[in-house]
N, C-alpha and C positions, 0 to 999 in steps of 0.2 A: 739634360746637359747643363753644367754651372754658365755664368757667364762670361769666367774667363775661356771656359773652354773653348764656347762660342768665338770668345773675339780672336781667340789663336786662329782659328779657323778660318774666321772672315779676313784675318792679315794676310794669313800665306796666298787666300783666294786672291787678295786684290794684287799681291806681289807676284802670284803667276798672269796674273792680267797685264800688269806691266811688263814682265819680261818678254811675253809671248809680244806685249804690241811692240813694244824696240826691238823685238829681233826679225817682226816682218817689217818694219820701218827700214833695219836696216838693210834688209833682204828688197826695198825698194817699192814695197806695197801701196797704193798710193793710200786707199781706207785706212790703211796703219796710222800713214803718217798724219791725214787728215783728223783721224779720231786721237794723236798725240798733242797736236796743237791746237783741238778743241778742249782738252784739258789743261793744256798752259792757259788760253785765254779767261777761261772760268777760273781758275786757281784752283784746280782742283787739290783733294785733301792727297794725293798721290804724285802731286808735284814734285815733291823729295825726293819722292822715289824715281821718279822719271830719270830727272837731272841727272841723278846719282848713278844709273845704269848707262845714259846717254855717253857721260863724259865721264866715265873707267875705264884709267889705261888710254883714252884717245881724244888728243887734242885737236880740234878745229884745225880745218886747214882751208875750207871754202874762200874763197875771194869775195867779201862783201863789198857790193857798189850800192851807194846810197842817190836817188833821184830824186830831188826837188824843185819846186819851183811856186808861182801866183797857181794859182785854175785859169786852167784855158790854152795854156803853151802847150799841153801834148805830151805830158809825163805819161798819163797809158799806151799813146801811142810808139811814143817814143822806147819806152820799156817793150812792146812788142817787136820791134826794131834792134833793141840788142838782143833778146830772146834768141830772135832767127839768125843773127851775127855769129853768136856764141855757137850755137847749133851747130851750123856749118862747119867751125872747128871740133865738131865731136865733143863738146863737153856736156855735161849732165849741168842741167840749169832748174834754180827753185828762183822763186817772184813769191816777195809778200808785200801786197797791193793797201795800205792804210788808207779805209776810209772814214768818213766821218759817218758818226755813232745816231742809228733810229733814235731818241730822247723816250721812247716806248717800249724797246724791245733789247737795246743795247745793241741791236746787228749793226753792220754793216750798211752805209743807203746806197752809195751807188753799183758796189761787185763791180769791180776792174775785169773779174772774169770774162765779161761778157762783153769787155773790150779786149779781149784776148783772145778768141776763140780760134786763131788760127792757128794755135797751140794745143790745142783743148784735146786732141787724141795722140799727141807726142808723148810716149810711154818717160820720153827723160826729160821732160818739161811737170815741174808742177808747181800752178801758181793759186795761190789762195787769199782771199780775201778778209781783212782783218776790220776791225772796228775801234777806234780808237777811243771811245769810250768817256770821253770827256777830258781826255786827258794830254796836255799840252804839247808843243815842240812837234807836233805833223806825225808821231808815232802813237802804236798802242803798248802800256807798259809792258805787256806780256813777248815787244819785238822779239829783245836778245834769248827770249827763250828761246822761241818759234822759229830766230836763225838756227839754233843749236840743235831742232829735231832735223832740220831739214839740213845739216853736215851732216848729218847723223845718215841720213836717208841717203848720202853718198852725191850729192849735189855741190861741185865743185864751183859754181857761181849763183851766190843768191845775189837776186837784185831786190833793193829794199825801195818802194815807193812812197813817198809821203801821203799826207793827207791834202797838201797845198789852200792850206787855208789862209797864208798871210806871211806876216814877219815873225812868227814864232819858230818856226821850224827852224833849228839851226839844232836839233836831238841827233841827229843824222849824222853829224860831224861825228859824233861820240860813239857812234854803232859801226860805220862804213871804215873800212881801209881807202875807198875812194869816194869823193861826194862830187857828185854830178848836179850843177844847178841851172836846170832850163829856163831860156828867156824867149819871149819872141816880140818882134816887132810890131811899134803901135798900141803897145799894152803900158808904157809907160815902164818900166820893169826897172830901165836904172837909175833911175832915182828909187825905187822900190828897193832895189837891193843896194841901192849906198844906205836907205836906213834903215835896214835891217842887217846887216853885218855878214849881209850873202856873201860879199867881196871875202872876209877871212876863213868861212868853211868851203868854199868851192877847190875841188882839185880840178875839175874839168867845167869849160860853159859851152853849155852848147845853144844857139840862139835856133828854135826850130822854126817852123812857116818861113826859110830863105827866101821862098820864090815871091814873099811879099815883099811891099813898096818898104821900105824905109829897113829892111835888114841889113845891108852897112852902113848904116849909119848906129845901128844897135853894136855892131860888132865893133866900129872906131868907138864909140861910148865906152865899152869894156877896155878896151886898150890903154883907152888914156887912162880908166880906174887900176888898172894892172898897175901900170906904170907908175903909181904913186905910193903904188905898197909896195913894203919894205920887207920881201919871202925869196925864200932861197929858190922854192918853188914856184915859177910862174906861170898859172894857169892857161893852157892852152885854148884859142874859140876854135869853135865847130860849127859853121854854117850847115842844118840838115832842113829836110823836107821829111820828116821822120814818115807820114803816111804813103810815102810814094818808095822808101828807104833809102832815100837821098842820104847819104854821108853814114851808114852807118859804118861802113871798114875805118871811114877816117876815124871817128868817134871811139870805135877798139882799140884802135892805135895810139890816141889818147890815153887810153886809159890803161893800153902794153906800158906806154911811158912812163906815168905817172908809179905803176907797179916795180917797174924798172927804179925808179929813183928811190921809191920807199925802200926797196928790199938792199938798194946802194950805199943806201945812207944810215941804214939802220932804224929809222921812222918808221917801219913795217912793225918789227917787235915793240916798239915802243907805244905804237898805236893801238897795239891787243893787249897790251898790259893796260892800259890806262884802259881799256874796253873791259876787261876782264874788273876791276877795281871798280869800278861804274856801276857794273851788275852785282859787285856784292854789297857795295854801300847801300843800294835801291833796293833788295831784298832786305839790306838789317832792317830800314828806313820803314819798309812797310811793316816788319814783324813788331817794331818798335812802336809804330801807329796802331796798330790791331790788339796790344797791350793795353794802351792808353784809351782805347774807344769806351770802353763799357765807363769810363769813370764818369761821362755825363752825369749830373742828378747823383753818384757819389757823396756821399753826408764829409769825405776828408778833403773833397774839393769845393764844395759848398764850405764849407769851414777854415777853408784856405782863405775862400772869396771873401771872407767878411772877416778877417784880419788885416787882408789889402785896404781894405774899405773901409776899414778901423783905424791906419795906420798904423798899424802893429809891423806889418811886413810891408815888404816892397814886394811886386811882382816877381823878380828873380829869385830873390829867395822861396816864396812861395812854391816856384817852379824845383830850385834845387828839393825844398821838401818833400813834392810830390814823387818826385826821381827815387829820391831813398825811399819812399813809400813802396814803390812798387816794382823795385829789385828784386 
C-alpha cells in the first residue's frame, strides 16, 4: 500500500474515533467524555476535529459559574455544596476542578475529586480534575474547550473551579456567565481583594467559615467595598458554612438573580460573545506561537539580531521582517 493510501486510511480511522467518542459523550458516557477532554488538555492532533463535531448545528446553552478565591476559604467544599443544590433541582451538573500542575508530570497535585466524592456515583454529576499547567489567571488553557465537551455531554450547569493561587485569577471573569469569589474570615481577604480587582469580577461573594469569629465584620468590609463602586450590578453576600451546607439555597438564589439580570439586560449575550471572541483570539495566538517556535537558532533571525545590533534596524522593524518572512 502507497503512502497516501495509508494515510487516507489512518484519517477516516481517526475520524470514526472521533465521532463514535462525541456521540457516546453525547449519549452521556462518562469514559467518552473523560477520554474527550484528555485530548483537549494534551492538544491533541484531533482537536479540530473534536471542536468541529462538538459544536455543529449546536450552540452551548450550559450555565457557567466560575468559583474563586485565596487557598483555604473552601472553593472544593463549597463547589460540593452547589453540586447537591443544583441536583436537587433535577439538573445535570459538570465541575472542572483547576488545579495546580506536578512540575514533573504536568498532572494535576491536589484532584478536587477526592474532595468530592460525595458525588462520585451520581450518574449526572461529573467532575474532573484539570492541571493548569503553568499557565496564568487560576485556569488551564485547555478550560473553554473542556466546558464545550461537557455542554456537549448534556450538562446544563458546569461549575468551573479555580486554581486559588493568589491575585491572578481574575481568567474566570472571561469564561463564567457568573463569577462567584469566596472569602472567609480572618484570612485577611479584603484587602486581598481590593488589590487584586476581585471587587470588579465578582457577581456573587460569598464569605464561607460564617460560624467563625470575625465573619461580620468580613461581610460589613464587602459592603462598604460594594458601596464605592460604581455597577449597575451590585453584588450580593452570602454568609455559608459550605461543609455543614449552611446557605446553599441562599447562594442559588443568588446566583437565580444575578441569571435573571443578565438575561434582562442583555449582558447574558454579551458576555458569550466576548466568551466566544476570547477563545478564538487564544487559539489564533497559540497557532501563531507554534509558527514562530522552530525559528530559535534560525540563520534569518540570527541575521535580524545582528542588524539590530549593527544599527541597521530597530527592533520593530526587525519584527515586522520577520512577520513577512513567515507568512
Amino acid at each position: 500500500m502507497d503512502g497516501a493510501g495509508q494515510g487516507t486510511r489512518e484519517g477516516r480511522s481517526a475520524g470514526g474515533e472521533v465521532s463514535g467518542l462525541v456521540a457516546r459523550a453525547r449519549a452521556g458516557q462518562p469514559r467518552a467524555v473523560a477520554r474527550l477532554i484528555s485530548l483537549v488538555e494534551n492538544g491533541s492532533p484531533l482537536l479540530r476535529q473534536i471542536m468541529a463535531e462538538l459544536c455543529a448545528g449546536r450552540p452551548g446553552r450550559a450555565r457557567i459559574i466560575g468559583l474563586t478565591g485565596s487557598p483555604g476559604v473552601g472553593k472544593s467544599t463549597s463547589t460540593g455544596m452547589l453540586v447537591q443544590a443544583f441536583r436537587k433541582r433535577g439538573l445535570k451538573v459538570g465541575v472542572l476542578a483547576v488545579d495546580p500542575s506536578s512540575p514533573f508530570t504536568g498532572g494535576a497535585l491536589l484532584g478536587d475529586r477526592v474532595r468530592m466524592q460525595d458525588h462520585a456515583t451520581d450518574p449526572e454529576v461529573f467532575i474532573r480534575s484539570m492541571a493548569s499547567r503553568g499557565h496564568l489567571g487560576g485556569l488551564s488553557w485547555a478550560t473553554p474547550q473542556a466546558v464545550r465537551v461537557l455542554e456537549a455531554a448534556g450538562c446544563e450547569v458546569i461549575l468551573v473551579e479555580t486554581v486559588g493561587v493568589g491575585q491572578a485569577e481574575v481568567d474566570i471573569a472571561s469564561l463564567a456567565d457568573t463569577t462567584v469569589v469566596l472569602l472567609a474570615p480572618g484570612m485577611g481577604d479584603g484587602v486581598q481583594a481590593a488589590k487584586a480587582g476581585i471587587l470588579e469580577i465578582a457577581d456573587v461573594f460569598v464569605v464561607n467559615k460564617a460560624d467563625r469569629d470575625g465573619a461580620q465584620a468580613a461581610v460589613r468590609e464587602l459592603r462598604n467595598m460594594i458601596a464605592l463602586a460604581r455597577r449597575e450590578w451590585r453584588p450580593p453576600i452570602v454568609p455559608t458554612v459550605a461543609y455543614r451546607g449552611e446557605g446553599a439555597e441562599d447562594v442559588v438564589d443568588a446566583l437565580d438573580a444575578h441569571l435573571a439580570y443578565l438575561e434582562g439586560s442583555g449582558e447574558l449575550g454579551r458576555r458569550r460573545h466576548a466568551r466566544a471572541r476570547d477563545e478564538i483570539e487564544a487559539i489564533a495566538l497559540t497557532a501563531l506561537r507554534s509558527r514562530f517556535a522552530h525559528l530559535h537558532g534560525d540563520r534569518r533571525l540570527d541575521a535580524l539580531a545582528d542588524r539590530v545590533l549593527e544599527g541597521g534596524f530597530d527592533p520593530y522593524r526587525a519584527a515586522d521582517e520577520l512577520l513577512a518572512a513567515t507568512r
